[in-house]
Every structure is written in structure tokens, then in C-alpha cells.
C-alpha positions, 0 to 999 in steps of 0.5 A, spaced: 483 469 474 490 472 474 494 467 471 499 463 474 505 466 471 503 473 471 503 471 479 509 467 479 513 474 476 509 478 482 512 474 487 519 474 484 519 481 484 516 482 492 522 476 493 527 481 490 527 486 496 531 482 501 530 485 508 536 485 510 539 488 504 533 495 505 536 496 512 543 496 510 541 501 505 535 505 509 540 511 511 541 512 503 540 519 502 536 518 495 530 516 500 530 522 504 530 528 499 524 529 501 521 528 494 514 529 492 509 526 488 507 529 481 501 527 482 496 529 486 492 523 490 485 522 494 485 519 500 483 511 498 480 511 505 473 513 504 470 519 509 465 515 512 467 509 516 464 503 513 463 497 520 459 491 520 456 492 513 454 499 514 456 506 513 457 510 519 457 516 523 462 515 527 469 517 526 475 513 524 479 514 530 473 509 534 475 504 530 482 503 529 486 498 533 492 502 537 494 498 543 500 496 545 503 501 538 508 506 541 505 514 541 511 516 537 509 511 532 502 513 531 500 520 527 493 522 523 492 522 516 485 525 514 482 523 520 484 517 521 489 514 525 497 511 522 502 508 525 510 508 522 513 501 522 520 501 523 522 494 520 518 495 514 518 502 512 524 504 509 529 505 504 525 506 497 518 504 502 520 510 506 514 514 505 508 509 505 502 510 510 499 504 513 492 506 515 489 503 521 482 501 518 478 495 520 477 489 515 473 490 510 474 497 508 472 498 501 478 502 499 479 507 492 483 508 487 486 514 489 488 516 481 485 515 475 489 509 472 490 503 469 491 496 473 499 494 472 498 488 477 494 484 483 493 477 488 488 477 491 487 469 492 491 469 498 488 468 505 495 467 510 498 473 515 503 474 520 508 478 525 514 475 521 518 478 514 516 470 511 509 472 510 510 477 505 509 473 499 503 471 502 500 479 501 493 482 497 495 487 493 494 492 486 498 496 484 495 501 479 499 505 475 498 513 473 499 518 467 504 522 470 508 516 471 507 514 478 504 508 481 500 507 487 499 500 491 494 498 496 497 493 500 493 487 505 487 486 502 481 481 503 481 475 499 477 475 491 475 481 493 479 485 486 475 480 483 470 479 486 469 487 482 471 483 475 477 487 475 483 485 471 490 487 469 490 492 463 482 495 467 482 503 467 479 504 473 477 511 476 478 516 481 474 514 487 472 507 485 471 501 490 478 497 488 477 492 493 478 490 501 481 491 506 483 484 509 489 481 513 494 478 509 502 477 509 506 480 514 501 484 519 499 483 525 493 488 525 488 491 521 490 497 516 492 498 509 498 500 506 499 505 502 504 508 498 505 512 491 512 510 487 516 511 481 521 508 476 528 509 477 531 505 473 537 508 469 539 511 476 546 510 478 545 513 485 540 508 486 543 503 491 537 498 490 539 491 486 535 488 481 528 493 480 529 501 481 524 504 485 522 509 490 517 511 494 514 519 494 512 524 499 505 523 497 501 531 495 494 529 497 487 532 494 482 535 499 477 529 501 
């Protein structure tokens, strides 16, 4: 298990990024340079859909919960169906994708790495920025300096791999699942690849110095 004080240090730094603050600053132009990432990254959803405890033959598209999202806010992503959310994407999050997969989707390391940190102990979700503490994530950070993040994933399913902060994991393998946790109100994962800017004076954040990349995929 993932020890206490290491979760507490986590949660600070989620706590850090007040909303409010991300949306007085989204329009920075820092965020929309059009940055890309150095690395290239596999896709964490597998080809195949996974329902029910099966792979399956049909596609991604079947599966994924669309009502009530606006068409502008829907796009394909290798097939599978994604929505922009304009309360929580912006600012140095600009660029993550938020997969619309069904719970229980095994999800993949998109890059060899090691595992900088995770919580997957939480159970609690809702449509309301005072969950975000409450979110299921692992971040995984890569040799050319950058660091994906899966977000939204299903409780002890990090460590039901017997993953643990400081394990290298290999591109492809299964990470964990996908499982509503933290501010949502539906199935997917969120995905994104940031890097460090610490040490950037043009960096409007206060506190810890990120931004999010335009993420450069591998072919599936």
C-alpha cells in the first residue's frame, strides 16, 4: 500500500490548482503555443474493446456514452470516441484527451517509464470540482523528461498489478482500470502528457510549474 504521507503530498499538489485561478489564467498564451511533446506515445486504450470481461470485436464508438454531450465537444481519437471539457481543460491541462470508454477498461502504459506516483484507494465520484481530490490516478514519468497521467481509474486496481511508486513499467502494460472516481459524471479516462516548467518566469502558475503537450502519437 502507498503510504500515507506520500498520498497527503499528492493531494496537496491536486489541492494546489484552484479552479478559479486556471480560469483567470486559460487565455495565457503560454498554453496555446502549440507545443509538442518529445516523446512519442502509444494510444493507452487498447485496440480491441474490452466489455463485460471479454475482448470484443466491435468498436469503441458502440460502447461510449454520448447523450446529452454537445456535437462540438465530441471528436475521434484512434477510433474512439472523446469529448473536450471546457470547465476542466484549460490552462496548463489544455491539451488532455478524455477518452469516453466504459468502466473496467485495462489501460496501458503509453511509454516505457517509471512510476513517479499513484491513489488508487479511492471509491467517490461526482459532477462537482470538490471531487477532484477523490480521483484514481498514476503518473508515470519518461526518459525525455515528460510524464503521462491516467486519471479516473478503478479502486486497488494499480495495486491489484503489484505496481509500486519507483516500478518501471513497459510500454503496453496493463497500468490498471478504468473506474469512475473524482470529478466526472461519466466513463472515460483522462489522459494527458506534461512536462516541468519550473524555473519559467513566464509561467503564470503559482506553486508547481507544468504544462500540458500536444501529444505526437505511435501508430497503434
Amino acid at each position: 500500500m502507498m503510504p500515507l504521507r506520500h498520498t497527503q503530498q499528492t493531494l496537496r499538489w491536486f489541492r494546489s490548482q484552484n479552479m478559479e485561478e486556471l480560469q483567470l489564467i486559460a487565455q495565457h498564451s503560454l498554453w496555446h503555443d502549440g507545443e509538442k511533446s518529445r516523446g512519442q506515445y502509444l494510444c493507452p486504450i487498447p485496440a480491441t474493446p474490452w466489455k463485460a470481461g471479454r475482448w470484443s470485436l466491435r468498436s469503441w464508438k458502440n460502447f461510449a456514452q454520448v447523450k446529452n454531450i454537445p456535437e462540438d465537444q465530441l471528436y475521434e481519437c484512434h477510433g474512439i470516441w472523446c469529448a473536450r471539457s471546457p470547465q476542466s481543460h484549460v490552462g496548463p491541462y489544455l491539451h488532455a484527451i478524455d477518452f469516453l470508454i466504459p468502466d473496467g477498461t485495462p489501460i496501458l502504459a503509453a511509454q516505457s517509464g517509471s512510476v513517479e506516483r499513484f491513489s488508487d484507494e479511492n471509491n467517490v465520484w461526482g459532477d462537482d470540482p470538490e471531487f477532484r481530490d477523490s480521483v484514481n490516478f498514476i503518473d508515470i514519468r519518461h526518459a525525455f523528461g515528460e510524464v503521462t497521467e491516467y486519471c479516473h481509474l478503478k479502486k486497488g486496481s494499480i495495486r491489484a498489478r503489484g505496481i509500486k511508486v519507483g516500478d518501471f513499467v513497459k510500454c503496453g502494460q496493463i497500468i490498471g482500470e478504468t473506474g469512475k472516481t473524482g470529478w466526472t459524471d461519466r466513463d472515460h479516462l483522462h489522459f494527458i502528457v506534461f512536462r516541468d516548467d519550473e524555473g519559467n518566469p513566464d509561467n503564470p502558475l503559482q506553486g508547481r510549474k507544468f504544462k500540458s503537450l500536444s501529444i505526437r502519437f505511435l501508430s497503434h
